[in-house]
C-alpha positions as CSV (number, residue, x, y, z in Angstrom):
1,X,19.8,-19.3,20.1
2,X,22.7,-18.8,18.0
3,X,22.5,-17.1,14.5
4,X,24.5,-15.7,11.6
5,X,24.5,-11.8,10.9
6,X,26.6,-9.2,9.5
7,X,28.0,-6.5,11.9
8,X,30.3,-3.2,12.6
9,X,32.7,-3.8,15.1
10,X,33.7,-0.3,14.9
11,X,32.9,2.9,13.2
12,X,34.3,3.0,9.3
13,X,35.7,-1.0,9.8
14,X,34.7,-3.7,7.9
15,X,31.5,-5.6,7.8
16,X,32.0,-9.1,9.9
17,X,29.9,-12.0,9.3
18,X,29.7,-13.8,13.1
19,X,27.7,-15.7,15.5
20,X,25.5,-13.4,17.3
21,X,22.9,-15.0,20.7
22,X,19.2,-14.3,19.8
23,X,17.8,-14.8,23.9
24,X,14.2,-15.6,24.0
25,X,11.4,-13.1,22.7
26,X,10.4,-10.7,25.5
27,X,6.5,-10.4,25.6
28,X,6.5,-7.8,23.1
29,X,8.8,-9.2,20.7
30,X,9.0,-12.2,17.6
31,X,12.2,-14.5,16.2
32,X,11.5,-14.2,12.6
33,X,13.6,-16.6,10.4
34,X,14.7,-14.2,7.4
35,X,14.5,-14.7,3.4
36,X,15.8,-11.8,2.3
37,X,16.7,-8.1,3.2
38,X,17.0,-5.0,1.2
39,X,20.6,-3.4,0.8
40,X,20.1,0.7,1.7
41,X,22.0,3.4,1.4
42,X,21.8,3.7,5.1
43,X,24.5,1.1,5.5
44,X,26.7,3.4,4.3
45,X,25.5,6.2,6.5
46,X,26.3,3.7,9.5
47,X,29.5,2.7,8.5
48,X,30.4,6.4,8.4
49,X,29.3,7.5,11.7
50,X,31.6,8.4,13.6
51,X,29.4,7.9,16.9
52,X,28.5,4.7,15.9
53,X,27.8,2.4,18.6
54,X,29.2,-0.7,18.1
55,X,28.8,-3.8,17.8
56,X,26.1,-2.6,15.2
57,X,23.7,-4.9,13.6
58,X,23.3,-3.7,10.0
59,X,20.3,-4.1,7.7
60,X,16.4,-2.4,8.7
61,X,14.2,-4.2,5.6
62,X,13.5,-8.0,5.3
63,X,11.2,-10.8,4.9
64,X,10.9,-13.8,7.0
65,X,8.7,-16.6,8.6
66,X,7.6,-15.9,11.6
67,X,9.3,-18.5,14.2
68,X,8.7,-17.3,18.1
69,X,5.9,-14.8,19.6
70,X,6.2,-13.4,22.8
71,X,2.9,-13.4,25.4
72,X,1.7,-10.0,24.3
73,X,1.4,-10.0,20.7
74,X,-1.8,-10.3,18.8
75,X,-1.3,-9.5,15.3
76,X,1.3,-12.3,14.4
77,X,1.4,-15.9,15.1
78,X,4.6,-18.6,14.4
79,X,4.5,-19.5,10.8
80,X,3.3,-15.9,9.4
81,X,4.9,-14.2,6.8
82,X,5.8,-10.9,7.8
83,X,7.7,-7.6,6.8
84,X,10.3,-6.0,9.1
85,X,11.1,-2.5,9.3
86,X,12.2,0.7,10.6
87,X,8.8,2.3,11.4
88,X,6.4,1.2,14.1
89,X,2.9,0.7,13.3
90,X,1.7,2.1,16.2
91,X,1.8,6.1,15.2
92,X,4.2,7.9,17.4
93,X,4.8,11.5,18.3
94,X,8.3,13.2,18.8
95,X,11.3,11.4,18.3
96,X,11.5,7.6,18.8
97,X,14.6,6.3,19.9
98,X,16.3,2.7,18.7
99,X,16.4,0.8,21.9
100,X,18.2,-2.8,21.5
101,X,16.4,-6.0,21.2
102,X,18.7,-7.7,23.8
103,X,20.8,-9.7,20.4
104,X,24.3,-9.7,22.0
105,X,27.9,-10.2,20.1
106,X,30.4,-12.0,22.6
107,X,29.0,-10.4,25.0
108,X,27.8,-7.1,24.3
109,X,25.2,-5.5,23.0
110,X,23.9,-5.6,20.0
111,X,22.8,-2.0,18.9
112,X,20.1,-1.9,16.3
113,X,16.2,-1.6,16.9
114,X,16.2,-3.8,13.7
115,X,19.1,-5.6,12.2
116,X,18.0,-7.4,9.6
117,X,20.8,-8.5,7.6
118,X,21.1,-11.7,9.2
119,X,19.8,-15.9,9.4
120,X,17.5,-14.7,12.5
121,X,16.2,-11.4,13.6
122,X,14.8,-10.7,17.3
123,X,12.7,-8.0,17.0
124,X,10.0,-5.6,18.4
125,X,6.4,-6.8,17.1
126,X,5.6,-3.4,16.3
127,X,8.2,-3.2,13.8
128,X,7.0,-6.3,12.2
129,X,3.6,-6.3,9.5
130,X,1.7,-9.4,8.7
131,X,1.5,-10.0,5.1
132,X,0.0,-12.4,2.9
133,X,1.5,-16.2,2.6
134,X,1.9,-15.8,-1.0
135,X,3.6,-12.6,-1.1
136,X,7.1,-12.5,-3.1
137,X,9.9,-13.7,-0.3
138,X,13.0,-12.1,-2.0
139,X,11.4,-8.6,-3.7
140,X,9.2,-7.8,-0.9
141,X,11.7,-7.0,1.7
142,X,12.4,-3.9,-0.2
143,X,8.5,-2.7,0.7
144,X,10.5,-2.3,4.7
145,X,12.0,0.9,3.4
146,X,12.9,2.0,-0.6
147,X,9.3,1.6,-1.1
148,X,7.7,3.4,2.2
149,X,10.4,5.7,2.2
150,X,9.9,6.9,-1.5
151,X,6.0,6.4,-2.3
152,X,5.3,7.4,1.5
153,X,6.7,10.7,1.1
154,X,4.1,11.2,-2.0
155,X,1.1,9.5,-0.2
156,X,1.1,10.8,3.6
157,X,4.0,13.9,3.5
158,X,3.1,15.4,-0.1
159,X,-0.4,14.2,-0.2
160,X,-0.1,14.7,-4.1
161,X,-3.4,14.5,-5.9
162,X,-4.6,14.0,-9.2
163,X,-2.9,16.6,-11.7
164,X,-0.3,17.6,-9.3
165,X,2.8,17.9,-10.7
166,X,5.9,16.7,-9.6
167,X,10.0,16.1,-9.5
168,X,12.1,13.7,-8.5
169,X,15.6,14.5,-8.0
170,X,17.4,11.0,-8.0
171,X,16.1,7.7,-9.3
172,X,17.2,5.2,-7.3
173,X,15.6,3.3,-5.4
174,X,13.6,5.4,-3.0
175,X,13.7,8.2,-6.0
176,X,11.9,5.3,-8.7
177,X,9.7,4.5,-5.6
178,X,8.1,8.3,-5.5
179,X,7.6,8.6,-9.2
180,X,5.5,5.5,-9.3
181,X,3.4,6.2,-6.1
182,X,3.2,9.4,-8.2
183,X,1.8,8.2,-11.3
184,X,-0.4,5.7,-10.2
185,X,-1.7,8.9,-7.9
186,X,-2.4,10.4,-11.8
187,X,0.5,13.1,-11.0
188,X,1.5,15.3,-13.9
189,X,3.8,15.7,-15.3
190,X,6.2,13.3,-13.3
191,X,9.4,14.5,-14.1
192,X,12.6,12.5,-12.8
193,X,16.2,14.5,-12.9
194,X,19.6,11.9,-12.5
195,X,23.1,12.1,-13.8
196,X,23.0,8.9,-16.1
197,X,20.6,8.8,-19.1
198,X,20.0,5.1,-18.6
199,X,18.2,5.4,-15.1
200,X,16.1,8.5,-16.7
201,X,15.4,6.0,-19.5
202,X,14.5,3.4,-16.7
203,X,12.3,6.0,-14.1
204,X,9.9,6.1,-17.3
205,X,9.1,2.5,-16.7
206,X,7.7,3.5,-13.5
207,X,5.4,6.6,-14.5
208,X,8.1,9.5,-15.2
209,X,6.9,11.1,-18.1
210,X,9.8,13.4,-18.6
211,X,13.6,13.2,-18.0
212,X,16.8,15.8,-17.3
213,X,20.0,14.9,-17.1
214,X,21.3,17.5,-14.8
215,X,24.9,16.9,-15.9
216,X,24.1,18.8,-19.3
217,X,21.5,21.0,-18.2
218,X,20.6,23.5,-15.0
219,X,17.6,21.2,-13.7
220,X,15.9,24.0,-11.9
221,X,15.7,26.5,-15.6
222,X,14.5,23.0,-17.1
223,X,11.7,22.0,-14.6
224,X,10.4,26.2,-14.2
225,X,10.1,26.2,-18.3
226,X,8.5,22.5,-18.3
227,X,5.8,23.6,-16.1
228,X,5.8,27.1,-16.7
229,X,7.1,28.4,-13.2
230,X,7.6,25.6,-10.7
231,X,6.3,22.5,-9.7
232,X,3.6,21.5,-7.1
233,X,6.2,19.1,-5.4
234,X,9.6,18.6,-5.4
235,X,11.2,15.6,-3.7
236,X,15.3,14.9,-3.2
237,X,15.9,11.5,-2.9
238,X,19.4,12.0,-2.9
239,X,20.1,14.1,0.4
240,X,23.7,15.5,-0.9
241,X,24.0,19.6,-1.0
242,X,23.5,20.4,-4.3
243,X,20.2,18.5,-4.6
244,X,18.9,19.9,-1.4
245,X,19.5,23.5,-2.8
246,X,17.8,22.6,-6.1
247,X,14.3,21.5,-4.8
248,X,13.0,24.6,-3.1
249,X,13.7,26.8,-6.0
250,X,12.0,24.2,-8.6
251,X,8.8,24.5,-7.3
252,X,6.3,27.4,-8.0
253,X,5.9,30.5,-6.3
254,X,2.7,31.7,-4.1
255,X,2.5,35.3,-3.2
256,X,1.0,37.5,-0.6
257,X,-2.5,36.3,1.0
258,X,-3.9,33.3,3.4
259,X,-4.4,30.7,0.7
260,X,-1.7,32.1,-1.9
261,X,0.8,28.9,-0.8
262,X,3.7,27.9,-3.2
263,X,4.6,24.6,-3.9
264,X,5.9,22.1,-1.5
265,X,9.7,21.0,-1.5
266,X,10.6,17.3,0.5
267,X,13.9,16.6,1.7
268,X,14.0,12.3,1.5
269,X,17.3,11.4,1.8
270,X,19.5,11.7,4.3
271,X,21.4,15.0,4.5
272,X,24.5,16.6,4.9
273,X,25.5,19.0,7.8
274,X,24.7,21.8,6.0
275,X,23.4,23.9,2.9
276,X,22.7,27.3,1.6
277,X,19.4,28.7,0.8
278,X,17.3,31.7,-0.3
279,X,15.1,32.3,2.7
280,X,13.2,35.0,0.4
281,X,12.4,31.6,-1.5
282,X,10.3,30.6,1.5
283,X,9.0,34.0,3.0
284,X,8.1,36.0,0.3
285,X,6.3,33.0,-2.3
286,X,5.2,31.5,1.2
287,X,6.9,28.0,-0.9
288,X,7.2,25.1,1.7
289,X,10.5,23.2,2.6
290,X,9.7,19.9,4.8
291,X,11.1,16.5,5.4
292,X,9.9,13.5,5.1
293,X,11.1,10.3,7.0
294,X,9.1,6.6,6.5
295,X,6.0,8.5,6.4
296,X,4.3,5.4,6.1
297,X,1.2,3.8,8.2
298,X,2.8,0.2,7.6
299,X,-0.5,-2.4,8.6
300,X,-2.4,-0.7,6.0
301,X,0.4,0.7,3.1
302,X,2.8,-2.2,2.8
303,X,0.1,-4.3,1.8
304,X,-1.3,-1.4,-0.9
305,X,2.3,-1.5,-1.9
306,X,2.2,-5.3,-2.3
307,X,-1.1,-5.1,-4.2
308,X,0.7,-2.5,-6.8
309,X,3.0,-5.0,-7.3
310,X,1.0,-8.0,-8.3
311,X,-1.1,-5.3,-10.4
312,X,2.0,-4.6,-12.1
313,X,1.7,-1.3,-11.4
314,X,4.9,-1.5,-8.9
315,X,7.3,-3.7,-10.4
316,X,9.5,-4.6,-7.2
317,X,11.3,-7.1,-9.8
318,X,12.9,-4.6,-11.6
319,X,13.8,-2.8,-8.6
320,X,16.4,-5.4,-7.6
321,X,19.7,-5.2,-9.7
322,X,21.6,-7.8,-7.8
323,X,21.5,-10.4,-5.4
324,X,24.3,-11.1,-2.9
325,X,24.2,-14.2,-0.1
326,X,24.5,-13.2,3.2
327,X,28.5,-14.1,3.3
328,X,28.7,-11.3,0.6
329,X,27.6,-8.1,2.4
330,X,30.8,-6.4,2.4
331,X,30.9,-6.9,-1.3
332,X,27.2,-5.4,-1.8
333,X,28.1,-2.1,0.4
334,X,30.8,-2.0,-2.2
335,X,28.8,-2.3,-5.3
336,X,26.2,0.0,-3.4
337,X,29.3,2.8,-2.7
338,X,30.2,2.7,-6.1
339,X,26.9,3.5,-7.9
340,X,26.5,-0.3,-9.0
């Protein structure tokens, strides 16, 4: 079959709405018929790669009916409602690899595990997530990566707890994502560091209980005299070099001993090629630096996610600041590029 989708051709070109060929679902594969899909910083990453492998199908969160099921799956049938994403719900170890669907573009491949940015999406079944028929169809798409990327890394890297305290450097998306999984975990405080006063002024809507502009004042001297010498947990949601270099040294020190840890510092969003760093910060306060990337166990979390939300504890509403038609993707990476 034939559907609509928004590609690279080539690496920094422009995005090209086009005819792509769906073939039929292998056995381990669905054709889901999409409502709407989340617009991710990761876009951008793509469209900057100089490796890219194009054509490149763009987009990895959506929501969408469930239209073709290949022999082999169980957990979906046509006419569900379903999630797609990035991370397979079937745990893995090591690194997992994107391996095409078999979508072609005159011709050639089609490289994206998911692509979701499109009419139609073939896809690998254990990248898709049942969810329930009255589920949200245009905020829930988001849950496929802001929200697993950003709460997961508080649930399943973290594991904050009750009276934890905790920073978030960037409030974004992902960044207002990990102070409400924080709050609604009874974190505190939940302090959320940005450049703009208005999305400080916004994270509190989700749980942040404090907020630092860094562009008037040193975050790290702010957050060490807010919690008197370092938080528990420190998360960068932003992935650029300064932000990286300002999470490890936010959060408290341990000392000598087996148990004497210091607090845990979690690189979210995608990095740079490099940054510098105090490894005295690490050795001697035995602090922890980690990463954290979809650490999410998708059957069971996208639908506590979905419950938050019609709690009202997770307003996914408010998390969506525009809406663009599929024809308009080059215009959303724009608005996206330009802080919008």
């Amino acid at each position: 079959m034939k559907s609509r989708a928004a590609i690279l051709t080539q690496p920094y070109g422009e995005v090209t709405i086009d005819e792509i060929d769906l073939p039929e679902p292998a056995p381990n594969q669905v054709v889901l018929r999409l409502y709407s899909s989340g617009v991710c910083h990761t876009q951008l990453h793509n469209r900057r790669d100089p490796n890219l492998k194009a054509p490149f199908g763009l987009g990895h969160e959506g929501t969408g009916v469930v239209e073709k099921v290949g022999r082999e799956v169980k957990h979906l049938s046509e006419g569900d409602l379903a999630i797609s994403t990035w991370v397979p719900r079937t745990p893995a170890r090591g690194a997992t690899f994107a391996e095409p669907t078999g979508a072609t573009y005159r011709g050639e491949t089609l490289n994206a595990r998911t692509f979701t940015w499109t009419e139609h999406q073939l896809a690998y079944a254990d990248f898709v997530v049942k969810i329930e028929p009255d589920t949200p169809k245009d905020v829930s798409c988001i849950v496929g990566c802001a929200v697993h990327t950003g709460a997961g890394a508080v649930i399943t890297t973290a594991r904050v707890r009750p009276g934890d305290s905790v920073a978030v450097f960037g409030v974004g998306g992902v960044g207002l994502c990990a102070v409400a999984a924080a709050s609604i975990l009874g974190a505190s405080p939940v302090i959320a560091v940005d450049l703009a006063d208005e999305k400080l002024d916004f994270a509190r809507e989700f749980g942040a209980t404090h907020g630092l502009n860094s562009s008037n004042i040193d975050p790290v001297e702010a957050i060490l005299d807010l919690t008197h010498g370092g938080v528990d947990f420190a998360f960068d949601t932003i992935g650029v070099r300064q932000t990286n270099e300002q999470i490890v040294p936010s959060v408290r020190p341990g000392g000598a001993g087996a148990e004497n840890l210091g607090g845990t510092a979690v690189i979210v969003g995608v990095p740079g090629n490099e940054m510098t760093l105090d490894p005295g910060l690490l050795m001697h306060t035995q602090r922890i630096f980690r990463g954290s990337a979809g650490a999410t166990y998708p059957d069971r979390d996208f639908l506590t996610f979905l419950r938050w939300h019609k709690e009202g504890r997770l307003p996914l509403d408010r998390l969506v600041t525009r809406r663009f038609q599929l024809d308009q993707a080059a215009e959303a990476c724009t608005a996206l590029e330009r802080g919008e």
